[in-house]
Every structure is written in structure tokens, then in C-alpha cells.
N, C-alpha and C positions, 0 to 999 in steps of 0.2 A: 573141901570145895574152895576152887579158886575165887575168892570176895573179898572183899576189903582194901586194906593196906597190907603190903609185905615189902619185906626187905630181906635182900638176897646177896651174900659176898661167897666171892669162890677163887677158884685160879686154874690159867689154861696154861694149856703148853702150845707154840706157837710155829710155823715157821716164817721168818720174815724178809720178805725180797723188795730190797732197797736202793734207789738211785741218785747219787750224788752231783748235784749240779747236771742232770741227765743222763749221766752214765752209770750203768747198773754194779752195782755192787756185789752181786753174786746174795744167796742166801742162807740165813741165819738163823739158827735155833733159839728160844730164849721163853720165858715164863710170863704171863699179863696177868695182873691181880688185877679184880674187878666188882665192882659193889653199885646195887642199885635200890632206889628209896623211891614207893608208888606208889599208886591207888587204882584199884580196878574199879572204872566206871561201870562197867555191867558185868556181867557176866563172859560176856566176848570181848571186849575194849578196857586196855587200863594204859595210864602215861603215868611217867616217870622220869626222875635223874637219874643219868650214869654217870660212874666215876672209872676209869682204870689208869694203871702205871703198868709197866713193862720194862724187861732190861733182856740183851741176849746173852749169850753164853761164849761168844767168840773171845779173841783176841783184838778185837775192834769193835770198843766199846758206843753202843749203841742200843739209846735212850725210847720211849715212848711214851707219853701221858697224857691224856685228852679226857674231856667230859663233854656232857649232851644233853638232848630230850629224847626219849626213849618212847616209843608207839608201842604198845604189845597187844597181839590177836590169838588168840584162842580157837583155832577153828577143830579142835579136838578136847574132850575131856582133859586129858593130861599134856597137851603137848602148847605151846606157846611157839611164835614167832614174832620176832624183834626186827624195829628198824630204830635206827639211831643216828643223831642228828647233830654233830656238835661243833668243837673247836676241838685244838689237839697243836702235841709242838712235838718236834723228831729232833735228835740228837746223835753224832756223828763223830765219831775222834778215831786216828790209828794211835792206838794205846805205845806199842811200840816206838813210835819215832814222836817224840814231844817238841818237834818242831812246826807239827802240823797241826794250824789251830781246829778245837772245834767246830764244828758246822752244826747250824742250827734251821731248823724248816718248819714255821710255822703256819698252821691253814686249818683246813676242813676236816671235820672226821666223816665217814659214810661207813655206818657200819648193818650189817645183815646178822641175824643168827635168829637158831633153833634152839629150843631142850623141853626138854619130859619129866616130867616132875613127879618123882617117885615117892609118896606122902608115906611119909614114919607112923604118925598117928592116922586115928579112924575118929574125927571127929564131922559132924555135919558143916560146919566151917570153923577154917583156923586150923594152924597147927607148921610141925616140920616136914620140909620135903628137901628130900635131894635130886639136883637136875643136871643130868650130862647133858652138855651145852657144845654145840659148833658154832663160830664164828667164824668171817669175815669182813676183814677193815681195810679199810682204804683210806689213807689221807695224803694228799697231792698237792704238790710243792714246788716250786721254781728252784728252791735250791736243793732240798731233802725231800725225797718222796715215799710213801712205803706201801706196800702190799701185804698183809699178815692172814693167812689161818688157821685158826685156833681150835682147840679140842680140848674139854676137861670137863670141870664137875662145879656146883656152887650147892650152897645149904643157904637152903631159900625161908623163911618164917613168916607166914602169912599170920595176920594180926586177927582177923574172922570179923563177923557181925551176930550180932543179936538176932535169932532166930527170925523176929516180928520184921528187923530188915533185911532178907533176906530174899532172894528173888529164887524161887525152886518152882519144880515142876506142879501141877497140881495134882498129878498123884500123890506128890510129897509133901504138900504143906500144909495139910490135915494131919499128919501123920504126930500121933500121939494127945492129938484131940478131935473130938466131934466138928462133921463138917458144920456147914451152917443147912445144908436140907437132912442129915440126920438129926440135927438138934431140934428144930421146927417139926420134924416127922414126930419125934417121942413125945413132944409137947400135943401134940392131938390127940383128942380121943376118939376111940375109935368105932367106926360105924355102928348102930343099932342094926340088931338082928329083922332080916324082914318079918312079918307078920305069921305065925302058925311055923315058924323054925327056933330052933333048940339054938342056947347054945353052945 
């Protein structure tokens, strides 16, 4: 059960379409490590920080690194969606010709994403899960700008709570003790037999 504190690092595979000083770059393959550290306020509601760094895979070497505040919603058992909020800086060089200097763009991150969290253990809260994650980031620039979609996996470890804090269904939060109108009921004794009946 998704409760508590958890902490999640993973890494996506990405493609990244890039525009330098307004003109578009064409688009670029490349890997985004990414880690987040939270707390779920309810059951449906948890915030967080996020961290990620990024490089691609071209011949024109090209940077990414941003952190944020992270919104996550629950509108399913196992599935979360993320919004995120932060700063973030882009980087920019033709590796090839070392006359051209770096470019650098820094600004806003705006990022969206999914995943589903595939729990390893069978515990009533706490434990590991792994979550295939989509992403979406945006961060827009005057000089460097990028567009990235991502796809991959993280290994998520939720922290859990102590049973007694613990916010469950009431079907389930008896479960393995007496409710409080079964305990009250055993504690009564129980009616005398009417008058002239056996019993």
C-alpha cells in the first residue's frame, strides 16, 4: 500500500528535440537518470523532490539537469501521475568542430508523467515496487530550448506506517482484531430465558 515516505531512482530512455537560439536542432536520442525523495499525504496526495540529469547519444554533445517540487495523484490502486515543477539548465556543443563555443539555456522545467507500480512484496504497507514510467518535459529557453519523451523503469521503496497510522478501508482495519461492536457484543450477557421456556 502506497503510505508513507518513499524513494524512487530509475532511468529512462528519451528522445529529445532541441532548439538553439530558435532554430530547431533536429532530434536526439539519449538516457535521463532520475530520483525522487516524498511523502504521501493521504492516500491519494503525496509531494516531493525531484532530481534528474540526462546526456544524448549523438555526435553533438547535449546536456540536461533540472530539479523541482513534484505533485503525485493516485487516482488508481497502482497507477500515480506526476506533475513537476522546477528549474533546470540545457547544454549545447558541436563536439566536432571546437571552435564553437558551448551554449547554455537556462529556465523552467514543466514536466508530466505516468507509472504503475508493480509491488515485489505483499506487505499491508511498505515495501519494493517497480514502476514503468512515461515522461514528458519541457523546459523553454531564449537561447536552448527542449522538448523530451521518455520511457523506462524506476525501483521505487516505500518506507510504510505502523499499522495504528494507517488510513485503510473499514473492512480492513479490524482485520486481525475485534471490532469495537464485536468486543462490546461478547462482553454482554446474554438475555434470560422468557418465563415457562427451556434453555
Amino acid at each position: 500500500m502506497r503510505q508513507g515516505p518513499y524513494r524512487g531512482v530509475g532511468a529512462v530512455a528519451y528522445g529529445m528535440k532541441l532548439w538553439n537560439q530558435g532554430a530547431s536542432d533536429g532530434i536526439s536520442p539519449g538516457i535521463l537518470a532520475i530520483a525522487d525523495l516524498g511523502q504521501m499525504l493521504s492516500p491519494r496526495w503525496g509531494l516531493g523532490v525531484h532530481f534528474e540529469a540526462g546526456s544524448s547519444f549523438t555526435g553533438n554533445s547535449r546536456t540536461t539537469e533540472a530539479m523541482g517540487i513534484g505533485l503525485q495523484l493516485n487516482p488508481l490502486r497502482n497507477l500515480s501521475v506526476h506533475a513537476v515543477v522546477g528549474l533546470g539548465i540545457n547544454t549545447f556543443s558541436q563536439s566536432a568542430d571546437r571552435e564553437t563555443p558551448t551554449r547554455y539555456g537556462y529556465g523552467s522545467l514543466y514536466e508530466l508523467s505516468a507509472s504503475w507500480d508493480i509491488f515485489l512484496t505483499r506487505r499491508t504497507s511498505g515495501g519494493f515496487s517497480l514502476a514503468p514510467t512515461v515522461i514528458v518535459r519541457y523546459m523553454p529557453n531564449d537561447k536552448v530550448s527542449s522538448l523530451q519523451v521518455c520511457a523506462g523503469i524506476q525501483l521505487v521503496v516505500w518506507s510504510g506506517l505502523k499499522r495504528a497510522e494507517l488510513i485503510l478501508p473499514e473492512a480492513e482495519s479490524y482485520l486481525g482484531r475485534r471490532s469495537p461492536t464485536s468486543s462490546r457484543a461478547s462482553n454482554e450477557e446474554p438475555p434470560s430465558p422468557a418465563p415457562g421456556t427451556q434453555r
